[in-house]
C-alpha positions in Angstrom: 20.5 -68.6 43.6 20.3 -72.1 41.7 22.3 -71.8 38.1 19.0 -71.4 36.0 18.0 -68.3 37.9 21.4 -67.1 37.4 21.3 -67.4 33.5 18.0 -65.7 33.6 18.8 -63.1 36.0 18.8 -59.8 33.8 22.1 -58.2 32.0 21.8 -55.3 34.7 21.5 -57.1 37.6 23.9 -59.6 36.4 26.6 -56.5 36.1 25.3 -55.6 40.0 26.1 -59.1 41.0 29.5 -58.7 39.2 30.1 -55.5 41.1 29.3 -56.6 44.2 31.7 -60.2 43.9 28.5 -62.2 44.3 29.8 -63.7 41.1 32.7 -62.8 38.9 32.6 -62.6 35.3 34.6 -65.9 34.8 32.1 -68.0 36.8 29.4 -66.4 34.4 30.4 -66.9 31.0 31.3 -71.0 32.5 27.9 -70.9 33.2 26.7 -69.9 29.9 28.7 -71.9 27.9 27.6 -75.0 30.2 24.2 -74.3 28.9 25.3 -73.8 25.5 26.6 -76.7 25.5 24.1 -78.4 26.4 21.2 -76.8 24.8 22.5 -75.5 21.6 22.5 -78.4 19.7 18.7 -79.0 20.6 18.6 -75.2 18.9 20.4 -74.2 16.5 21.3 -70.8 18.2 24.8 -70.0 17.6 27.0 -70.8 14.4 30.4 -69.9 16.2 30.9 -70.3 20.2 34.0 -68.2 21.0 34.8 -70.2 23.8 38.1 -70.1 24.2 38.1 -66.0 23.5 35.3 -66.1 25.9 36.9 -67.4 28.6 40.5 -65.5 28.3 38.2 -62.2 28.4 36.3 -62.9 31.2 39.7 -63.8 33.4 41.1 -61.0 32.5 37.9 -59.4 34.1 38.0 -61.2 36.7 41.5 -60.3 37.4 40.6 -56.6 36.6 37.8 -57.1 39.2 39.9 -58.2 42.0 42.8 -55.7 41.9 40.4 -52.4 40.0 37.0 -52.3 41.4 36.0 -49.0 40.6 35.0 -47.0 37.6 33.7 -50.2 35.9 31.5 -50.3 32.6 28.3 -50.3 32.7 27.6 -53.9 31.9 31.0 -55.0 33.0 31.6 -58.9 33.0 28.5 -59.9 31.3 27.8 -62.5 28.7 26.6 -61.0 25.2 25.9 -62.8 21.9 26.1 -61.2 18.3 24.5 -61.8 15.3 26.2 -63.4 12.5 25.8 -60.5 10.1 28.1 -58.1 12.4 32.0 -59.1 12.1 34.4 -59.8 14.5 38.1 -60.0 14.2 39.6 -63.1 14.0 36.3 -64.9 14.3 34.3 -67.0 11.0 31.2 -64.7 9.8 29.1 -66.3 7.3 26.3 -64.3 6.8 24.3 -67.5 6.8 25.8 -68.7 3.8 26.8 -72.5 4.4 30.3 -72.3 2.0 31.4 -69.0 4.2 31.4 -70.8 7.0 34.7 -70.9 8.2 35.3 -67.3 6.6 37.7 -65.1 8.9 36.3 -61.9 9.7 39.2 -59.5 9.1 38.3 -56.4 10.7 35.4 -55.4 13.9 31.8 -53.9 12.6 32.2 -50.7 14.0 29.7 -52.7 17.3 32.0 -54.1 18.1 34.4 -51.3 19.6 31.0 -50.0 21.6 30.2 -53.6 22.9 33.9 -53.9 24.5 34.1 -50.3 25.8 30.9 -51.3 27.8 32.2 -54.6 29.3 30.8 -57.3 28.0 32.1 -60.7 27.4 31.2 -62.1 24.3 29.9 -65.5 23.9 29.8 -66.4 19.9 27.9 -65.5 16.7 24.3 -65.9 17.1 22.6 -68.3 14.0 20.7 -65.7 11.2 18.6 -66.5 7.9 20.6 -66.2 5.0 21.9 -62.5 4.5 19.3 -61.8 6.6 16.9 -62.0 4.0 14.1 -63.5 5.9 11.6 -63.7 9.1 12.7 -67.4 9.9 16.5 -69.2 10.7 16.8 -72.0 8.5 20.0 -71.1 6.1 20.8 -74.5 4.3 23.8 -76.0 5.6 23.0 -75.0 9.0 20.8 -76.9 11.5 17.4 -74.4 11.7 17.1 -71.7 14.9 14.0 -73.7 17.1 12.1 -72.2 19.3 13.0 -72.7 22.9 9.2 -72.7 23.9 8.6 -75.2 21.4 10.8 -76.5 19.6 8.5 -77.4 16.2 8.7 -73.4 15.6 10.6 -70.7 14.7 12.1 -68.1 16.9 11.9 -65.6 13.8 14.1 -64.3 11.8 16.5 -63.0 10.9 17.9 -62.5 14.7 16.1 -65.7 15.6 19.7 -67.2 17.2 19.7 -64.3 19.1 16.6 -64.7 20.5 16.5 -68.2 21.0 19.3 -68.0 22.9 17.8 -64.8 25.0 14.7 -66.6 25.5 16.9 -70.3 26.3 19.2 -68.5 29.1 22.2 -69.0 26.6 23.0 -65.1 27.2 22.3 -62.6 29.2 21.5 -59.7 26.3 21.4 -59.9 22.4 22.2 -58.0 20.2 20.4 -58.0 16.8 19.3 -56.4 13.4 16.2 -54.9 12.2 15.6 -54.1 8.6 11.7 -55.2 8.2 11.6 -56.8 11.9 13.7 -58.5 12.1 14.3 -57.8 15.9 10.6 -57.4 17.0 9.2 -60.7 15.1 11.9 -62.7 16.9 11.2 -60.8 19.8 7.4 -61.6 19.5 8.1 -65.1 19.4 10.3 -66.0 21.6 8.9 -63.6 25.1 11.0 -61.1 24.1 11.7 -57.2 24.4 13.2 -56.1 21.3 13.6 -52.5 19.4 14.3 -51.1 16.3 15.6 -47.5 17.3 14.5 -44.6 15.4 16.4 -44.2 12.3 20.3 -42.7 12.9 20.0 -43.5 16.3 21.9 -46.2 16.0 25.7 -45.9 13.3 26.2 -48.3 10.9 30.3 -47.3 11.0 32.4 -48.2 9.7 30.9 -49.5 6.8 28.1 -47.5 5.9 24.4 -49.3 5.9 23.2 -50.1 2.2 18.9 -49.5 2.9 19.3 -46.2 2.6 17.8 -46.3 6.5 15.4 -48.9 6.3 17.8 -51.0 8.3 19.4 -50.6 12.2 21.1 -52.6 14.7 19.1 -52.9 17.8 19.0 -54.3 21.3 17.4 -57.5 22.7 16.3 -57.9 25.7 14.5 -60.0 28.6 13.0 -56.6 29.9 12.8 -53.3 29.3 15.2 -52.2 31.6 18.0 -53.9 29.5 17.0 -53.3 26.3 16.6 -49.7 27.4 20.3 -49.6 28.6 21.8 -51.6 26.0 20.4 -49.1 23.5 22.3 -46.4 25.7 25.5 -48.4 24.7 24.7 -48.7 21.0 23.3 -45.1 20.4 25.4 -42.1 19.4 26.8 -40.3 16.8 30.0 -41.4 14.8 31.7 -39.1 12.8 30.4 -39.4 9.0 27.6 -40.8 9.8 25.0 -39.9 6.3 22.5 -39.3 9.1 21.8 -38.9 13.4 20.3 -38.0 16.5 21.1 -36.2 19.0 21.6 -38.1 22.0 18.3 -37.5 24.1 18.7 -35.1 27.7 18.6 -38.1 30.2 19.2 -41.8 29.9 17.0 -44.8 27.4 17.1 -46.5 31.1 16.1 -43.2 32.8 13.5 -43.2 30.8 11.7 -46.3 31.7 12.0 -45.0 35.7 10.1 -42.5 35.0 6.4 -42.8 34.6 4.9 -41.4 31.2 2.6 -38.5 31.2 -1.2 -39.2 29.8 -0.7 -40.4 26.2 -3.1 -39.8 23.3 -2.3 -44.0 22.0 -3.7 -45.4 18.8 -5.0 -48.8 18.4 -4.5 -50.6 14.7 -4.5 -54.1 14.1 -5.8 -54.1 10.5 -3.1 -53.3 7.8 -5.3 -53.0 4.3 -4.6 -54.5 1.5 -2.9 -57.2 3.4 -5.8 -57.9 5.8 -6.4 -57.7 9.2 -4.8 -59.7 12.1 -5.4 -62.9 13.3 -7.7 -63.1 16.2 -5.3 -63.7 18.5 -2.9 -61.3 17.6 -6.1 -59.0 17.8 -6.8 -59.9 21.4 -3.2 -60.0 22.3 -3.2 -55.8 20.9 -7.3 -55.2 22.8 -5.8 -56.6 26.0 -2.7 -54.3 26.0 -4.7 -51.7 24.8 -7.2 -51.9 28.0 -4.6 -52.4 30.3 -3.0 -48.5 29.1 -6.8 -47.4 29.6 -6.8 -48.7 33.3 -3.6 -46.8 33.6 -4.6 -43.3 32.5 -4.1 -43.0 29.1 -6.5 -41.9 26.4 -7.0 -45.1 23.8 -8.5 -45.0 20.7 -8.7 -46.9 17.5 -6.9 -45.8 14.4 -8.6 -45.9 11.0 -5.9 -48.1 9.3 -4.1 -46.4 6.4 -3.1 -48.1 3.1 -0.3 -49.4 2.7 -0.8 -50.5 -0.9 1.9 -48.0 -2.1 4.7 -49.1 0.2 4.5 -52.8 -0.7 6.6 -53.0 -4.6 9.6 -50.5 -3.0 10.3 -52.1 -0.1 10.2 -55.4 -2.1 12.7 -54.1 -4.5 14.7 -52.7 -1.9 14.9 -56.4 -0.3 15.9 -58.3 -3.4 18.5 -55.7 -4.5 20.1 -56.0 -1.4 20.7 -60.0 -2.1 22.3 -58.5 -5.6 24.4 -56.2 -3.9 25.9 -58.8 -1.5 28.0 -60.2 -4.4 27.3 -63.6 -3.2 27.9 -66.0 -6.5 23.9 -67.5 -7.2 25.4 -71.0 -6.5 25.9 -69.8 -2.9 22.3 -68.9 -2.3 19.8 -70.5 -1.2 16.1 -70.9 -3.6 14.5 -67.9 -2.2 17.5 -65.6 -2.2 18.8 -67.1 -5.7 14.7 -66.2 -7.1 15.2 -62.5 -5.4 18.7 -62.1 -7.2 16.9 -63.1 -10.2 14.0 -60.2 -9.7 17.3 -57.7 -8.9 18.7 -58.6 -12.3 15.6 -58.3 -14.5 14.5 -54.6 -12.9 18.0 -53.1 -13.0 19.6 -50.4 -10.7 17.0 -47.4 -11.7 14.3 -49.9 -10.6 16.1 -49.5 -7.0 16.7 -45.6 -7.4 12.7 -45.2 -7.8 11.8 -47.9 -5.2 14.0 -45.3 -2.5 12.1 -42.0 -3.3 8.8 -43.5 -3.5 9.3 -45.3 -0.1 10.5 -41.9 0.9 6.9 -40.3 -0.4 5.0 -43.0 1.2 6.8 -42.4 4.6 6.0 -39.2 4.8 2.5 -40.0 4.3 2.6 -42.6 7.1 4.5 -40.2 9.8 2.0 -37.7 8.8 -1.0 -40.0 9.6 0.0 -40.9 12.5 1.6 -38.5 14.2 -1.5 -37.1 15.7 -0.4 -40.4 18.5 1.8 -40.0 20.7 2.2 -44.1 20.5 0.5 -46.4 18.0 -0.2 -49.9 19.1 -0.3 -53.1 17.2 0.6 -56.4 16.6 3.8 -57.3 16.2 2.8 -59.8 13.3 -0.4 -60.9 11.3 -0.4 -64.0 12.5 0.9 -66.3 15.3 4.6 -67.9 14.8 4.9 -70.7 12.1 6.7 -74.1 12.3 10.2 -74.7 11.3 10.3 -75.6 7.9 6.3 -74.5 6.9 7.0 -72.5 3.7 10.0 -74.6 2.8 7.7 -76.6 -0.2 6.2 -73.5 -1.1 7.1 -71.6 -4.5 9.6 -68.7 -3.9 6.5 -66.2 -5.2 4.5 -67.5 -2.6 7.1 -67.4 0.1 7.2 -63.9 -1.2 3.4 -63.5 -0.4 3.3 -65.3 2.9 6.2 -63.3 4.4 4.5 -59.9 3.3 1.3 -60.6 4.8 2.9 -62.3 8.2 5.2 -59.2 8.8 2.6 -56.6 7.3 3.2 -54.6 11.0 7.0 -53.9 10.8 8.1 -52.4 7.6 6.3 -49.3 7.4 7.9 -48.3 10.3 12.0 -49.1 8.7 10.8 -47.1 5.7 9.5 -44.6 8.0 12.6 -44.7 10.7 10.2 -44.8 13.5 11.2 -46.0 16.7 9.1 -49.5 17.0 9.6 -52.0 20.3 8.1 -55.6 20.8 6.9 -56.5 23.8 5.5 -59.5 25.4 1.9 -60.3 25.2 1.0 -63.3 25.9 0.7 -67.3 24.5 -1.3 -68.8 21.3 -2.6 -71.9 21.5 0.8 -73.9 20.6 2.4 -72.1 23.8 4.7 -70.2 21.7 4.9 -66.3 22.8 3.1 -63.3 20.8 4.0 -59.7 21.1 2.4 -56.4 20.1 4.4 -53.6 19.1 4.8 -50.1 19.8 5.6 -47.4 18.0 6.5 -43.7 19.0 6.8 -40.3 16.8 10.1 -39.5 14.8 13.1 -39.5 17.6 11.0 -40.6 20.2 12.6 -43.7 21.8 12.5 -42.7 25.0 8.7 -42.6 24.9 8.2 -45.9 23.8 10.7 -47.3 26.3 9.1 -45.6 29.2 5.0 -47.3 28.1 6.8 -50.5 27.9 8.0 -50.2 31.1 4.8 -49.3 32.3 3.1 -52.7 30.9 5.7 -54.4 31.9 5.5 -53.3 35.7 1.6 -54.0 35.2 2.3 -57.4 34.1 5.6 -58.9 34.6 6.8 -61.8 32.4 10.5 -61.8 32.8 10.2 -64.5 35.4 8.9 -66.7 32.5 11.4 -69.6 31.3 10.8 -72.3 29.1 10.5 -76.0 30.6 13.3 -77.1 28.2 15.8 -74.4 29.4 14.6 -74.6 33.0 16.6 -78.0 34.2 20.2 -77.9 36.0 
């Protein structure tokens, strides 16, 4: 196996190969950070490499390895990148904000911990838009996230360094964020699998997460299997957690061995008042959407709800959370210091009000769609935009584009639904598109297991791009 086909070889089979000493962890991580090296400035997909942390772990493993071969972690030994909104000790988190930098994270997110415990080496902090405020990478002070299939566009946001360097074969998993989709846009276009798990799935400890539940860390993956089984590692229960799960009988990665039972799937890829998709995105969805028919399920298109009522909250809920950062306005970039702005002039009740109508307007959603067992659409409106599109644009009508391009993903954070990108497909500029999926309240493992059925229907994880395909 050449060294390109070992940087896209998947997380699990990577942590087979460790097992077996066809590889050890040392000679992996070397081999990411090669790459890195050599790609990331082309990118823009990590702020921090934590090379020389990077390496000490993954001797130490390698060491462990040699002398302690049993009883290993699950994903022992394996390259991992996080995004630059989770802390790590001793290592510079800025949140996207060019003046923090060189800021010293003083304590783990309570990830961290979990990501360790199952073996992973990781790699650096993985480029996000500012706070994490928006569906594309380009924080000033920063060079923008590209995309590795073409590098005039964006790999999304705000997890698009994590899945520019997924989709690059800079790591060999990602993890991410998703508060409006901010895993499953970047997913979408970049040739990704990525999943926002169903709300308390996931804990936001030690902290505490601010959204009130709109908001999640989530897995990234180049197939289903991985994502599947790095959700395993994430998901659980931490004591004083607001709100949870219980952890499901059997496996995320069981789940996609086993094949699902005839499905009563919904088709909707119009999203009123904010339009319906564009024709591509629309095939992309009709294509998936006969492929389940050929295999057995029942496919039917959904009459598409409003979503007129859901729009103002979960706008309110966005800007206050760039008020609650504390960030001084001078820090911010234009569209996060107009959002501030909005937070000021509404005031705190504004936000109070914004959380129990998105609350009334969830249940309204769940309820009309829970007659499916899985809803299918596009992951976007609209195909992925260049890097640096909107950046002339008024702040109101950055505001309007971004609403309409994401229109898919936010009912389902207000809703906590369990919603997963998958590949698709290409557009015209040979950038990816993906269509989503989304299961009833709590059911992950349903959504895992379809995906794995498409994807064994049509593989794509052999797919690289030509820039991140050379020696």
């Amino acid at each position: 196996m050449d060294s390109v086909d070992l940087a896209f070889t998947s997380a699990l089979d990577q942590a087979d190969l460790i097992r077996r000493r066809e590889i050890s962890p040392l000679e992996l991580t070397e081999l990411y950070l090669r790459r890195i090296e050599q790609l990331n400035p082309k990118l823009g997909s990590y702020v921090w490499v934590m090379a020389d942390q990077a390496i000490a772990e993954a001797r130490a493993k390698t060491e462990h390895l040699a002398t302690h071969p049993e009883d290993l972690p699950p994903f022992f030994g394996v390259p991992i990148s996080i995004k630059d909104l989770n802390p790590i000790a001793g290592v510079p988190c800025s949140y996207g904000i060019a003046l923090a930098r060189k800021r010293i994270a003083e304590e783990d997110d309570g990830l961290m911990p979990i990501i360790r415990e199952a073996g992973f080496v990781t790699l650096g902090k993985t480029a996000t838009s500012q706070l994490g405020s928006l569906p594309y990478t380009e924080p000033p002070g920063f060079p923008p996230a590209r995309n590795p299939w073409n590098l005039d566009f964006t790999p999304g946001g705000s997890s698009g360094g994590a899945s520019s360097a997924l989709a690059a074969g800079l790591c060999a998993i990602a993890q991410g964020s998703d508060g409006g989709g901010s895993l499953r846009g970047p997913a979408s276009c970049c040739g990704l699998v990525g999943m926002k798990p169903s709300r308390g799935r996931v804990s936001f400890t030690p902290v505490g997460e601010r959204l009130n539940g709109l908001a999640t860390n989530g897995p990234l993956g180049r197939t289903v299997t991985d994502t599947a089984a790095l959700l395993d590692v994430m998901a659980g229960y931490i004591v004083g957690d607001p709100y949870w799960l219980p952890n499901p009988d059997h496996s995320f990665l069981a789940a996609t061995q086993q094949r699902p039972s005839t499905l009563r799937i919904g088709i909707l890829t119009e999203f009123p008042p904010l339009g319906k998709a564009h024709p591509t995105c629309q095939t992309k969805v009709q294509e998936t959407a006969t492929l389940l028919e050929s295999l057995g399920h029942h496919v039917e298109t959904v009459e598409p709800p409003d979503l007129s009522a859901l729009i103002e909250p979960f706008t309110v809920a966005w800007q206050c959370v760039v008020s609650e950062s504390n960030v001084p306005w001078f820090a911010l970039e234009r569209m996060n210091r107009w959002l501030l702005w909005r937070a000021w002039r509404i005031g705190s009740g504004a936000y109070l009000r914004a959380m129990a109508n998105l609350q009334r307007v969830s249940r309204q959603i769940v309820q009309y769609f829970y007659p499916y067992d899985v809803v299918l659409t596009p992951t976007f409106l609209h195909p992925t935009i260049r890097v640096g599109e909107w950046q002339k644009l008024s702040s109101a009508k950055i505001l309007e584009n971004v609403i309409r391009w994401v229109a898919p993903c936010p009912p389902f954070n207000a809703t906590g639904l369990p919603a997963l990108s998958l590949p698709a497909g290409f557009d015209d500029n040979q950038v990816p598109i993906g269509v989503q999926l989304v299961g009833r309240p709590g059911a992950d493992e349903t959504i895992l297991a379809v995906a794995a059925q498409i994807e064994a229907a049509q593989p794509w994880a052999h797919l690289k791009p030509a820039m991140a395909s050379q020696s």
